[in-house]
NUVEXVO-153320 format. One record per residue (C-alpha): x, z, y; residue number from 0; residue in three letters. Coordinates in steps of 0.25 Angstrom, whole numbers, plus 2048, in hexadecimal, padded with zeros to 3 digits. Example, Ala and Ser with C-alpha at 12.3 -4.5 7.8 and 13.67 -1.06 7.14 Angstrom:
<atoms>
ATOM   X   Z   Y   n res
ATOM 831 81F 7EE   0 ala
ATOM 837 81D 7FC   1 ser
</atoms>
This chain:
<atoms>
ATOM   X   Z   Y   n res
ATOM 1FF 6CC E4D   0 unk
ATOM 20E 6CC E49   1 unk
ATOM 20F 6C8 E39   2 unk
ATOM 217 6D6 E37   3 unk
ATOM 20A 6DD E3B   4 unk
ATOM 202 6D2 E31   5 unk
ATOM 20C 6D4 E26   6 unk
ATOM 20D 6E4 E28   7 unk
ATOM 1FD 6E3 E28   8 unk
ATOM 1FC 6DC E1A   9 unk
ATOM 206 6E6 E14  10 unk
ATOM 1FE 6F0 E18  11 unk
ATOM 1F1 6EA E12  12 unk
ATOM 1F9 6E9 E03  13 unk
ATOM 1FE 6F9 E04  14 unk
ATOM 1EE 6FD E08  15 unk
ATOM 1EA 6F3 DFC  16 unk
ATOM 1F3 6F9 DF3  17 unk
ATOM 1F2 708 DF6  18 unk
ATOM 1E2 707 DF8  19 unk
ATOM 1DB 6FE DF4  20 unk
ATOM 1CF 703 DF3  21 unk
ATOM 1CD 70A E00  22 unk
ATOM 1C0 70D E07  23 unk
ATOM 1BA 716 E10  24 unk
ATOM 1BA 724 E0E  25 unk
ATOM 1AF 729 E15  26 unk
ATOM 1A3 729 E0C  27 unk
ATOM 196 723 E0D  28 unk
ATOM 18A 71E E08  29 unk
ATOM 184 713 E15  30 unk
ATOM 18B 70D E22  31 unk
ATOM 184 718 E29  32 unk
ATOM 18B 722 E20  33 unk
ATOM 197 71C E22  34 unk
ATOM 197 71C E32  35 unk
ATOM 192 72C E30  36 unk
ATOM 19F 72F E28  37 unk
ATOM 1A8 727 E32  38 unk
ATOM 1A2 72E E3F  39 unk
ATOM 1A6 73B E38  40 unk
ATOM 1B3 735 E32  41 unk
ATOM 1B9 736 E41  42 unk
ATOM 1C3 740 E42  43 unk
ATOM 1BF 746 E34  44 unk
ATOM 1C5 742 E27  45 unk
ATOM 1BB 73A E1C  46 unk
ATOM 1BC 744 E13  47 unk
ATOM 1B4 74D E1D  48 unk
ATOM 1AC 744 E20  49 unk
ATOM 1A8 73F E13  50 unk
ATOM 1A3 74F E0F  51 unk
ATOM 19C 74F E1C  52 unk
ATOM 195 743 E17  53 unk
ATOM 190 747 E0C  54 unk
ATOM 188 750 E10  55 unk
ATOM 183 748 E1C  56 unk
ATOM 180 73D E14  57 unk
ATOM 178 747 E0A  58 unk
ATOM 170 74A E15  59 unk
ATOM 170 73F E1D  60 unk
ATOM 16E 731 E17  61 unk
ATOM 167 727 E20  62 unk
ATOM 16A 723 E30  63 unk
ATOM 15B 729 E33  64 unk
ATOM 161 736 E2D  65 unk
ATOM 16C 736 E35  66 unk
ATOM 162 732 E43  67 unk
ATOM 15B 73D E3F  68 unk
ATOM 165 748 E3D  69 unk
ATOM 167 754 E44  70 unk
ATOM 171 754 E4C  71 unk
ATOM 176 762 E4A  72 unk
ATOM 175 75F E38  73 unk
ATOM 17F 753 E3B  74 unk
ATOM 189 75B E42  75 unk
ATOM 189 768 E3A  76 unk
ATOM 18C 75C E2D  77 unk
ATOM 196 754 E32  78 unk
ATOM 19D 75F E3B  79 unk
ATOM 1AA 761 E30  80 unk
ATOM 1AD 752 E35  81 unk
ATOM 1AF 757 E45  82 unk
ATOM 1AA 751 E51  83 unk
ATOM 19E 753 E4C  84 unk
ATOM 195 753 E58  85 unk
ATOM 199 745 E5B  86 unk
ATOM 198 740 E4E  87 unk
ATOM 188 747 E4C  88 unk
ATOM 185 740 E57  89 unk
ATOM 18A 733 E54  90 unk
ATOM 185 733 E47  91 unk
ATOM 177 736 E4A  92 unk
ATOM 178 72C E57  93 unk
ATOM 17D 721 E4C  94 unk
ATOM 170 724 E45  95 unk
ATOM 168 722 E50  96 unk
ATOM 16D 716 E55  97 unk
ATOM 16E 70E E47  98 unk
ATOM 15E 713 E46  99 unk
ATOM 159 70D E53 100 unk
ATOM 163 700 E55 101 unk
ATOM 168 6FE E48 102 unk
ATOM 15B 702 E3E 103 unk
ATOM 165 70B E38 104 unk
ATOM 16E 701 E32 105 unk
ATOM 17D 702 E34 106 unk
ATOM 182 6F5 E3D 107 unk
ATOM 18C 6EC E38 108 unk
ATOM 195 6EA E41 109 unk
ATOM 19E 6EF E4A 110 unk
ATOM 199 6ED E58 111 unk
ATOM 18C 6F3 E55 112 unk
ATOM 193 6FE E4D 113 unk
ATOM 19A 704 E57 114 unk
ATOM 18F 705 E61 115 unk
ATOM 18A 711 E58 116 unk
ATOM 18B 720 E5F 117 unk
ATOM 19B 722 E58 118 unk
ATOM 19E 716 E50 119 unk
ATOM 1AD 710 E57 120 unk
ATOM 1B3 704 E51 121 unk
ATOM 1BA 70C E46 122 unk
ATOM 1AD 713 E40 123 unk
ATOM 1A5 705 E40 124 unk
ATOM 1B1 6FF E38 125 unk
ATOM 1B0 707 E2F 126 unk
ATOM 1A2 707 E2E 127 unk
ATOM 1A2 6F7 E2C 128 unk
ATOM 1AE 6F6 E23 129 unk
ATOM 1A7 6FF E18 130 unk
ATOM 199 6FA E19 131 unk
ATOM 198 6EE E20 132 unk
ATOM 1A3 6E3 E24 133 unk
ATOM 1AE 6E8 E29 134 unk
ATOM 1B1 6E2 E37 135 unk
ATOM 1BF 6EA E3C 136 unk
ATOM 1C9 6F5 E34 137 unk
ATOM 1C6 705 E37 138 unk
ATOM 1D1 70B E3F 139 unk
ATOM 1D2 718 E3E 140 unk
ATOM 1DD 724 E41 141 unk
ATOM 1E4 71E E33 142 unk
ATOM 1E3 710 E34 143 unk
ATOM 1E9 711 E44 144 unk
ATOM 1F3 71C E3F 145 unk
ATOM 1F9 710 E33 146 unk
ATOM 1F7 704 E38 147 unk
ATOM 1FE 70A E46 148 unk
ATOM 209 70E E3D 149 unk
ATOM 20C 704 E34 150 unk
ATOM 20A 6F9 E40 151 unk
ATOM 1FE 6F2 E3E 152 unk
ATOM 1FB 6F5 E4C 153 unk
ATOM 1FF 6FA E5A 154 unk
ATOM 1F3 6FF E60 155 unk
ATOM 1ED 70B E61 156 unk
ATOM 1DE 70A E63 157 unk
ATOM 1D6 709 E55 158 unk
ATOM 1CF 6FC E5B 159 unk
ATOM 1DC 6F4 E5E 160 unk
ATOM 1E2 6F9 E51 161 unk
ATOM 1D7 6F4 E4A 162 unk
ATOM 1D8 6E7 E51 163 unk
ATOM 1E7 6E6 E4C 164 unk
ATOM 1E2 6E9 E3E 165 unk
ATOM 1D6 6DF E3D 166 unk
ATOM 1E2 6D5 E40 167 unk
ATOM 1EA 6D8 E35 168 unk
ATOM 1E0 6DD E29 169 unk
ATOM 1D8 6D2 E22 170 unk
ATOM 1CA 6D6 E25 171 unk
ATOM 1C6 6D6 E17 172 unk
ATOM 1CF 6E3 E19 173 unk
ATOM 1CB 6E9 E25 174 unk
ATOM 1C2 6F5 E1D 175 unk
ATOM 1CA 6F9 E13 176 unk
ATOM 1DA 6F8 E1B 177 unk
ATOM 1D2 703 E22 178 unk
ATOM 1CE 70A E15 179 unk
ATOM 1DE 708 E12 180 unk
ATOM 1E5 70C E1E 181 unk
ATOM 1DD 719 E1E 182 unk
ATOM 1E2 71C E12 183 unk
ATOM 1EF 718 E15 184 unk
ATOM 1EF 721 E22 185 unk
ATOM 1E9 72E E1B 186 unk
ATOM 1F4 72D E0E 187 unk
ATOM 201 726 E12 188 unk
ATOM 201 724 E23 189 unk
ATOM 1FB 731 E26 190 unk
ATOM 1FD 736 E35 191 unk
ATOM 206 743 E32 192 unk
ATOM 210 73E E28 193 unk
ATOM 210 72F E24 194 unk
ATOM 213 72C E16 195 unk
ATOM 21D 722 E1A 196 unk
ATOM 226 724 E0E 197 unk
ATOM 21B 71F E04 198 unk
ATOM 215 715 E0F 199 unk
ATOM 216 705 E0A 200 unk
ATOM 215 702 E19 201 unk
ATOM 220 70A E1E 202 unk
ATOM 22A 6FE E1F 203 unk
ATOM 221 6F8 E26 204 unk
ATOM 21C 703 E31 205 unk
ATOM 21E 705 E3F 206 unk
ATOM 21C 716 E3D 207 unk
ATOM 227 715 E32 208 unk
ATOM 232 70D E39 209 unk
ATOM 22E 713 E44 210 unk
ATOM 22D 708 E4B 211 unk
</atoms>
């Protein structure tokens, strides 16, 4: 790891700090499971949809037995403003089933058997861990790839080798909420249309603004 990439790493950290420092998840909830609900409907949706989808879902639906026994057809008429939502029905229900009858309806606590549920990829169980339980890797989502890609933090392109290049550079003590930061970062100053570059503490220091 070449010490520019260290010391544009540490920068980045103080300008997160500084601009929110009291970032956290968007998506609300009220349990794990909630939590992994409003993520498998957070793909391709934004959280504020999500989060009025939710609430009444939630309302309705409170425990993991609930959601086993839901019907199929209710779940997709509720969640269908956030899209895909055949896929997502049926991952959530299949989640329900599975924690019932090999994980007595307890959310597991780490990664490897997180993501053997029906749906759940690396990115969903991150956040899933780093909100509720230990956080054991970063969340790397269209935001987080899109700035740390731009400022040069990282060269690859895949989320899992991005997220290894990160878990090299951010104190793990960090990991949940530098994910909770960049986001924020991504959705106010380095948006995907038109970069704020002029108001950007990073811009000196960025591939995408030197064009380099």
């Amino acid at each position: 790891m070449q010490q520019s990439v260290i010391n544009k790493a540490s920068k980045f950290l103080e300008v997160l700090d500084r601009k929110y420092p009291d970032a956290t998840c968007s998506l609300r909830y009220n349990s794990a499971f909630e939590l992994l609900v409003a993520t498998i409907l957070s793909a391709q949706c934004t959280d504020e949809r999500v989060n009025k989808v939710t609430k009444v879902l939630f309302e309705r639906y409170k425990t993991v037995q609930d959601f086993a026994n839901i019907d199929i057809d209710e779940l997709r008429n509720i969640i269908k403003p956030t899209g895909f939502y055949n896929n997502k029905a049926a991952n959530i229900k299949n989640i329900a089933l599975t924690l019932l009858n090999e994980y007595d309806g307890r959310i597991p606590e780490n990664i490897d058997e997180l993501t053997k549920l029906p749906g759940v990829g690396r990115k969903t169980a991150n956040v899933i861990l780093g909100n509720c339980f230990t956080p054991q890797g970063i969340v790397v989502d269209t935001h987080v790839k899109r700035v740390c890609r731009r400022i040069g933090l990282t060269k690859n392109e895949t989320p899992e080798k991005i997220e290894q290049d990160l878990l090299k550079l951010i104190p793990k003590d960090k990991w949940n909420r530098f994910s909770h930061q960049t986001i924020l970062f991504g959705r106010n100053i380095c948006t995907a249309r038109k970069p704020k570059c002029e108001i950007c503490e990073m811009a000196t220091l960025c591939h995408f603004y030197r064009g380099a």
